[in-house]
C-alpha positions as CSV (number, residue, x, y, z in Angstrom):
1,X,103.1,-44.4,20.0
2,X,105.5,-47.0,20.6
3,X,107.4,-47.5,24.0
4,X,110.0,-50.8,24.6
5,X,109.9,-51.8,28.1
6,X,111.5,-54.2,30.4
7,X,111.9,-54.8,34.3
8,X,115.4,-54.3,35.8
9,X,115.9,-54.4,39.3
10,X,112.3,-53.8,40.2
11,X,112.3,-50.6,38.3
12,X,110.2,-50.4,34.9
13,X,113.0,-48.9,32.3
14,X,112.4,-47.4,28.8
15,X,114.7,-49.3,26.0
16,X,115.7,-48.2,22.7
17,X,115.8,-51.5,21.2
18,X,114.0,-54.6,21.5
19,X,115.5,-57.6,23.7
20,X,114.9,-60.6,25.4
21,X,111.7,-60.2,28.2
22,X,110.8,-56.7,27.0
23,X,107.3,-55.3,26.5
24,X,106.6,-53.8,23.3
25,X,104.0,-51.4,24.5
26,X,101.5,-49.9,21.6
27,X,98.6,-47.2,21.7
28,X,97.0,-45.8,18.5
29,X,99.7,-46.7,16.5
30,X,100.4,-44.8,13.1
31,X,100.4,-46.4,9.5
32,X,104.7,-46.6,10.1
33,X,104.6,-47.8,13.3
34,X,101.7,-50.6,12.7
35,X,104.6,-51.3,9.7
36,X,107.3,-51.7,11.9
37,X,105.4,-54.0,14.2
38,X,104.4,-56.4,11.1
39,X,108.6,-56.1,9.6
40,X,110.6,-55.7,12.8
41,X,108.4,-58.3,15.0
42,X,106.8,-60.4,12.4
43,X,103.2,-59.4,13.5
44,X,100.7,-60.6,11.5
45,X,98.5,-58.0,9.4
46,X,95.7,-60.3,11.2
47,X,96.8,-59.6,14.4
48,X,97.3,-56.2,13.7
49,X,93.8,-55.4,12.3
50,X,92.4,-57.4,15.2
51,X,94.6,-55.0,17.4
52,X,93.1,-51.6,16.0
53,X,89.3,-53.2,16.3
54,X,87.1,-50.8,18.7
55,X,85.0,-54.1,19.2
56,X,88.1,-56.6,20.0
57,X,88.0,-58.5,23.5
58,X,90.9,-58.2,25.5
59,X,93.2,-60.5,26.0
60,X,96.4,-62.2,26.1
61,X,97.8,-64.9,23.8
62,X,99.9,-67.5,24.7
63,X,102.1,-69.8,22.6
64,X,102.0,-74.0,22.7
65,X,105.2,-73.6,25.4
66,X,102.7,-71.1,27.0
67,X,105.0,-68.2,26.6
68,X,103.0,-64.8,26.4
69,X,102.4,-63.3,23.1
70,X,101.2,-60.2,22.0
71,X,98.4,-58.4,24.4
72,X,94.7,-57.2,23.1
73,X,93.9,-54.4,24.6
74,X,90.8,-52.0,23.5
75,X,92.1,-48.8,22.0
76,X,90.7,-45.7,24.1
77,X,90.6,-42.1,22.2
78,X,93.3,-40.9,25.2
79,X,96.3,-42.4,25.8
80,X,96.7,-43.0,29.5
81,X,99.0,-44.5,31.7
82,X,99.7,-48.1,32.8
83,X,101.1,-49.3,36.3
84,X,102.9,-52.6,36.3
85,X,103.1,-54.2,40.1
């Protein structure tokens, strides 16, 4: 499952489309959407297969300008819900 997220106003808002300061928010993707993720966001397969490891380490990357890059978060079998403050 795929969600596009973004902060407006304080209030955490769904988006069709990716833009500028959104979150791309990803839990058990499928083969098409781990496809789209590599085509549409340039996501290494690397990243990707480090993504979908039971055994990865959570964490965020950050670029050399120290913008935030993708997130590594540990897969769980059921999706739950996140709260952003």
């Amino acid at each position: 499952m795929i969600e596009i997220l973004k902060t407006h106003d304080g209030t955490l808002r769904r988006l069709d489309a990716v833009e500028s300061g959104c979150w791309v928010n990803v839990c058990a993707p499928s083969d098409e959407e781990t496809r789209w993720l590599a085509d549409s966001l340039g996501i290494g397969d690397d990243f990707i297969d480090a993504m979908l490891d039971r055994d990865e380490i959570s964490r965020i990357d950050k670029d050399a300008r120290g913008q935030a890059g993708p997130c590594r978060c540990r897969l769980s079998p059921q999706p739950r819900p996140w709260v952003t403050r």
